[in-house]
N, C-alpha and C positions, 0 to 999 in steps of 0.2 A: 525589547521587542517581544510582542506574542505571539504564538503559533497562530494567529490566524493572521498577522503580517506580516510573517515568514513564508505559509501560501501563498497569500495572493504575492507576493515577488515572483515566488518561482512558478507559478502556472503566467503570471504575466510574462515574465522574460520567456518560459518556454515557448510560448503562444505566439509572442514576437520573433522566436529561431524559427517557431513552425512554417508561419506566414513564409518570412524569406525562402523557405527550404521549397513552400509551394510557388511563388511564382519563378523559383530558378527551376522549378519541372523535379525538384527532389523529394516531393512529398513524401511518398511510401519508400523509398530508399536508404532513407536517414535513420537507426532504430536506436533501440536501446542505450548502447554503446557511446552514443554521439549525445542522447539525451541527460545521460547521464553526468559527462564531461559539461555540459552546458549547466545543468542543475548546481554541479561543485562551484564553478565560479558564481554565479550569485548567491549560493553561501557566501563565499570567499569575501565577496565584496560588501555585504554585509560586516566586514571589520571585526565581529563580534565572535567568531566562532571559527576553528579551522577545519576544512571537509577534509575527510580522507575514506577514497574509493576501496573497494573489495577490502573490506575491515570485518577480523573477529571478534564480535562482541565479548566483552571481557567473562560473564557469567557465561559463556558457552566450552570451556575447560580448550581440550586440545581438537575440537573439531576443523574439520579442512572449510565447512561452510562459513560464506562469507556474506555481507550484506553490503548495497550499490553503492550508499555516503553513510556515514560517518560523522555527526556533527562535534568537533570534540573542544574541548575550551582552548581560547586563543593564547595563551602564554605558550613558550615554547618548552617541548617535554611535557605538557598538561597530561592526562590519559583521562580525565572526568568528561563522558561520554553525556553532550546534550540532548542528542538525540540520534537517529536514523532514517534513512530515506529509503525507498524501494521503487522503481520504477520499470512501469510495465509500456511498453511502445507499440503496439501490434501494425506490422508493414502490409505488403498488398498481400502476399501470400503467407497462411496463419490460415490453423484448425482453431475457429471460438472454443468450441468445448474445452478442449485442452489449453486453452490462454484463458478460461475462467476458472479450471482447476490453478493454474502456476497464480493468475493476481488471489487468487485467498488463499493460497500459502504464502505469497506475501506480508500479506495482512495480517493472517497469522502467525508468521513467525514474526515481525516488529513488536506482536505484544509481547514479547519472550524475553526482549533484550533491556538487561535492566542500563535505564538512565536515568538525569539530575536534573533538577531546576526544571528547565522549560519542555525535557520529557516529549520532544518529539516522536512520533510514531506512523511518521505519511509516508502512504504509494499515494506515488501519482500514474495518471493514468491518461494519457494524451497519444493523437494523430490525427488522420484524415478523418474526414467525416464520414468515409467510404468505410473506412476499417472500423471505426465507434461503432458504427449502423450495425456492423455485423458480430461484433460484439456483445455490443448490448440489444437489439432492438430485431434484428431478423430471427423469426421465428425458425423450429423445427417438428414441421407439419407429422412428419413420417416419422420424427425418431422423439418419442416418451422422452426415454433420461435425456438424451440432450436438450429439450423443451424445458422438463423442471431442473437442470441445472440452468438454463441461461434463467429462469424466472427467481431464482432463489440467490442467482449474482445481482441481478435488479433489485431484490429486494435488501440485499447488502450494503451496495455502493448505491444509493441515492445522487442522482444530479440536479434535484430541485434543491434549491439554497432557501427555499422556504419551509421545506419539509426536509432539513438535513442530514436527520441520525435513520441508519439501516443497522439491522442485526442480521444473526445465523443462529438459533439455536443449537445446541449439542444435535437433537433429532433432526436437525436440518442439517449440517455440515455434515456428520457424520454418517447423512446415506447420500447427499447430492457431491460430495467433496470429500468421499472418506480416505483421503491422504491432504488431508490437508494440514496437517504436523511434519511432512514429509522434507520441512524443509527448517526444521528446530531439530537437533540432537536430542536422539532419544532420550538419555537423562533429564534433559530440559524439558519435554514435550511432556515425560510420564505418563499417568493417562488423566491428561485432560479433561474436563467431560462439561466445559463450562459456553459461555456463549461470546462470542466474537464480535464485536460490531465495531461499524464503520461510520464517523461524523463528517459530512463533506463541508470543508471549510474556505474552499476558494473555485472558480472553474473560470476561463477566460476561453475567447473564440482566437482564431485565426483567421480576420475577414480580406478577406479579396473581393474589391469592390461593396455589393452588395451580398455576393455571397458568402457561408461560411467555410471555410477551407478544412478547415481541421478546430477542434478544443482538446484544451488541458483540464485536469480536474486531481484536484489535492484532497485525501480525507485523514482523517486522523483516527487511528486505529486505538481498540483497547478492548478488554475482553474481562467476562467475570470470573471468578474462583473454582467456581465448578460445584458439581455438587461431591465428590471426593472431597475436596477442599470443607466443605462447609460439614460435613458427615465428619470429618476427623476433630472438626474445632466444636460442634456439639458435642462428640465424645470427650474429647480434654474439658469442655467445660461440666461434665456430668460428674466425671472421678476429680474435679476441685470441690463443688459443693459436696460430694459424698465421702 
């Protein structure tokens, strides 16, 4: 299986709980918690791999932070970590600004967690269409930083499947998002200073009738070295040649 038929599973299945959740009147009711439980079973049933919820990535030492799945290998007792999941739900009542600082620390901390083979790294990011809207797409006229923070999450998470990959530079995370490490242990975070980005690999609708109810949306995170990173391997590589 690839990670881009391991998305569209899970944005389809979640898309199909969402649907139900809206014509039983529970659209904005249902959050995280519930998305999340729904997300582990279609891993689960996937056959290939075993979820497990509120998990310490192993390269994170003794920290209390945990992350939402877990993809871990199917044998029993495995610990080889295939991937992770992170998912963000926003209900009727939710500040955007502050649900676009917590989904890129999402984002940001799944690059953090070292994993195998198929190296999962998705937030998903689903609900009403009422909550997406204000999320991503309702502007704010009177307030500067909340304006270029919602423009700088749009330009992150892409939802055109034709134009897929969004980034954040260091200059951009770092004054629209500057906690956005805030959810990697510090040892692991160090100082970062590299760029972040986000590939959207799957999105399905929740339709009612003709109209749409709510969408899911799956992207696959990953982020570059930094320029720390890259300053210390020109220096190692200057005292080899000399």
């Amino acid at each position: 299986m690839s990670r881009s038929n391991l998305a569209c599973d899970l944005v389809a299945g979640l898309s199909g709980w969402l649907q139900l959740q809206i014509v039983q009147k529970l659209g904005n009711l249902s959050g995280e918690d519930s998305a999340r439980l729904i997300a582990a079973q279609i891993v689960n049933a996937q056959g290939r791999y075993q979820p497990a919820t509120s998990q310490l990535p192993q390269n994170w030492g003794n920290s209390k932070k945990r992350v939402d799945v877990a993809l871990k290998a199917g044998s029993a007792g495995a610990e080889t970590w295939y991937g992770a999941i992170e998912i963000k739900w926003p209900g009727a009542a939710f500040d955007p600004h502050q649900a676009r600082l917590q989904a890129v620390q999402d984002a940001m901390r799944l690059t953090f967690i070292n994993t195998n083979v198929l190296n999962v790294h998705f937030i998903l990011i689903g609900g009403s269409s009422e909550s997406l809207s204000r999320l991503f797409d309702t502007p704010h006229p009177n307030a500067a930083d909340r304006e270029d923070r919602r423009r700088a999450f749009v330009n992150l998470f892409s939802r055109d499947l034709g134009n897929p990959r969004g980034e954040a530079t260091y200059a951009v995370w770092s004054q629209h998002f500057p906690d956005a490490g805030g959810r990697v242990p510090n040892r692991v975070f160090s100082s970062f200073t590299g760029k972040l980005k986000a590939e959207l690999l799957a999105s399905a609708d929740a339709k009612i009738g003709g109209s749409v109810g709510g969408r899911v949306f799956a992207w696959q995170c990953n982020r570059t070295r930094g320029a720390a990173h890259a300053a210390v391997q020109e220096q190692q590589y200057r005292t080899f040649r000399n």
